[in-house]
N, C-alpha and C positions, 0 to 999 in steps of 0.2 A: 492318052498315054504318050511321054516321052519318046524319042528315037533313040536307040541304044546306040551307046556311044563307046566305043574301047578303050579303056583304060590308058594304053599305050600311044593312042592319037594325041589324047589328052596334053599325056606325060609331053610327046614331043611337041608340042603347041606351047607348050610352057603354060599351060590354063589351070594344070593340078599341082601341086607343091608337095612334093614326095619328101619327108624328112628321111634324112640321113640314117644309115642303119648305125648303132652302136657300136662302139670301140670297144674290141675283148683284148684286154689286156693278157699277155701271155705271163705265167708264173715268173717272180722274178728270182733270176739265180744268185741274189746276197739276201738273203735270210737273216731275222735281226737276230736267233738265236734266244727271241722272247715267245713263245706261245701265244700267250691273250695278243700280241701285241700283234704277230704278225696273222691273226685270224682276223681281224680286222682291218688289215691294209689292203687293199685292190688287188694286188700283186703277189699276196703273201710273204714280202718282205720288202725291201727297202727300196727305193725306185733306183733302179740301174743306170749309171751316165747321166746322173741328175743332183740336184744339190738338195740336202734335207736341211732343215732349219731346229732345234733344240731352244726353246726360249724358257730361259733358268728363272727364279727369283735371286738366285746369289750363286755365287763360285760352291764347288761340293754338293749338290744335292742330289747327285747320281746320274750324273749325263755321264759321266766316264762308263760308273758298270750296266748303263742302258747299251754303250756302244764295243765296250771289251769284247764278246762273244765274234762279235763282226770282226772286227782289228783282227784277233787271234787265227779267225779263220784264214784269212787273206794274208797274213805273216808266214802261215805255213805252208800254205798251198804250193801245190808244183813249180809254179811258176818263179816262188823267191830264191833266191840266188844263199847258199849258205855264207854268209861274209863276215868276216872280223867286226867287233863294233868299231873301231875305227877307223876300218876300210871307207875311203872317200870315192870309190869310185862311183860309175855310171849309175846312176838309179835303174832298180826292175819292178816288173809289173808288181812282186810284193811288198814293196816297202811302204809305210804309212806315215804320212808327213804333218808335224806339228806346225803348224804356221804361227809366232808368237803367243805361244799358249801364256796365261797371265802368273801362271806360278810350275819353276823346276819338275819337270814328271818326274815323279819315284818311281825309279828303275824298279824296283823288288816288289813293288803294288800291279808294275806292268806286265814284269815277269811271271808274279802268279797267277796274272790274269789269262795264261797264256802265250801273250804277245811277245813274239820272239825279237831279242833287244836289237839283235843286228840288223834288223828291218824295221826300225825305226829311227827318226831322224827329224830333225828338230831345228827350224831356222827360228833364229834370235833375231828380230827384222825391229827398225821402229816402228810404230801406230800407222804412222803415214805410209810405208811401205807393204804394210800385213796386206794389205787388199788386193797389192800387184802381184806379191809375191805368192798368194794363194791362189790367183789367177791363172799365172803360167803353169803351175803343178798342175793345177787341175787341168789344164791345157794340152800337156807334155806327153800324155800316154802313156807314163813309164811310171805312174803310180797305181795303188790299188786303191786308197783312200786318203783323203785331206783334210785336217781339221784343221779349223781357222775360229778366230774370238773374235769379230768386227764389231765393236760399239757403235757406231754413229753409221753405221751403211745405212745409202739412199737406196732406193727402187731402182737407178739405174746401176750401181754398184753390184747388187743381189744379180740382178738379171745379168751382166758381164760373168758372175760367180756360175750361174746356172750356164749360161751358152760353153761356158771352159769347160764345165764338167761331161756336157754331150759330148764334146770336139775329143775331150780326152779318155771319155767312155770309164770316167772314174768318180768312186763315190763320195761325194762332196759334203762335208757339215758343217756349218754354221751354225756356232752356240753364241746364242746372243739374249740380252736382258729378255724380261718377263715382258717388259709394257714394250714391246716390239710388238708384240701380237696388237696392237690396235693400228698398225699400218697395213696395210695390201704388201703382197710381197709373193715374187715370180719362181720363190723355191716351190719344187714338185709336190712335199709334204715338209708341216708342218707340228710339230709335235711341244706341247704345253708341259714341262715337270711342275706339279706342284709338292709340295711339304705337308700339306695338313687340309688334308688326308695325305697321304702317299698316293700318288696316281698318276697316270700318266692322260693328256688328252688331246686327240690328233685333230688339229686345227681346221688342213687343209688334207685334202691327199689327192693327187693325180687319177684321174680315170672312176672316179668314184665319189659320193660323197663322204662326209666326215662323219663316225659315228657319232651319236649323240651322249651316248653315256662313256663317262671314263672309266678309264680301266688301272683297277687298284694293281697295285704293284710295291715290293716289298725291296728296298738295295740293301738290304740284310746278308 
C-alpha cells in the first residue's frame, strides 16, 4: 500500500491541478423587463457595464420593444435630471443616447413606451464616425444606456465598444445584421431576433452557457 500523501503538499508541489472554483454571478441590477427572457440569462437580466449585441434580419422586427421596458426604466430613475427637450446641457446618468440610428425615432412610439423624451438624445454622426462616437458615450459615465447600428464592425471595433462600456459602467447595444452572428464577437451576450417564428435566441451569454431552445416571444 501507498504512503498517504496530503492533499495540501501536493497542491503546494504544484503535482495536483486544482481547477478553479466557479464564478457566481451576482443578480444583475437592469432587468430586461422580459420574463422568459430574463429567466434565462445568467444574471437575470442584462449584463451590467457591458455591451449586448441584437443581430436583426431587417430594420423593425422588434429590437426597439425588446429594449423599451429597459430605456423607460433608466429615463425615469432618480438619478435623471427633469430637463427641457431642448435643454443641451451636461449629460446625466439617465439619459439614453442614439448613436446614428438608421431611421428618425417617433417621439410618440417612445413616449408611449414610457421613455421619458427629455432623456433622450440623438447624435446624427456619419458611418465613419458612429463607432467613435458610441465609444466615448459608452466611455463617459454620464450615460445610462447607448444604442449604436454598426454594419461593418471588426472584432477589434466590438471589443473597443465592450472595454467603453465597463470603463463607463453603462449599458451598451449593438444592433447589427442577422449574418453577424457567424463571426466570434467580444459582446458579454448575444441575442438572435427571428420573424418566423417570433422568437428570440441568445447566442452567447456571459457566465453561463447559451440556452439551447428559443424563446417565443410576441412584439404585439
Amino acid at each position: 500500500m501507498g504512503a498517504v500523501v496530503a492533499i495540501d503538499s501536493l497542491l503546494d508541489q504544484r503535482r495536483l491541478w486544482k481547477g478553479q472554483q466557479r464564478h457566481v454571478l451576482s443578480a444583475s441590477p437592469q432587468p430586461s423587463g422580459h420574463a422568459m427572457l430574463d429567466a434565462v440569462l445568467p444574471s437575470g437580466g442584462w449584463p451590467d457595464g457591458a455591451l449586448t449585441e441584437l443581430l436583426i434580419p431587417a430594420d423593425g422586427v422588434g429590437e426597439l420593444r425588446l429594449l423599451w421596458p429597459t430605456l423607460a426604466r433608466l429615463s425615469q430613475q432618480d438619478g435623471a435630471l427633469d430637463k427641457g427637450p431642448l435643454d443641451k446641457g451636461p449629460l446625466d446618468k439617465g439619459t439614453i443616447i442614439l448613436v446614428a440610428p438608421p431611421y428618425v425615432p417617433f417621439a410618440p412610439a417612445w413616449q408611449r413606451a414610457g421613455v421619458r423624451l427629455s432623456q433622450l438624445q440623438v447624435i446624427d454622426t456619419p458611418p465613419r464616425d458612429a463607432l467613435w462616437a458610441a465609444e466615448q458615450c459608452l466611455r463617459s459615465g454620464a450615460c445610462a444606456a447607448v444604442l449604436c447600428w454598426p454594419m461593418h464592425a471588426d472584432d477589434r471595433a466590438l471589443r473597443r465598444l465592450q472595454v467603453a462600456a465597463e470603463t463607463g459602467r453603462c449599458l451598451g447595444f449593438a444592433i447589427r445584421p442577422a449574418k453577424a452572428a457567424r463571426n466570434p464577437s467580444p459582446a458579454a451576450l448575444r441575442i438572435a431576433i427571428d420573424t418566423d417564428p417570433q422568437q428570440l435566441r441568445v447566442l452567447k451569454c456571459r457566465g453561463g452557457l447559451a440556452p439551447t431552445r428559443p424563446i417565443a416571444f410576441d412584439w404585439q
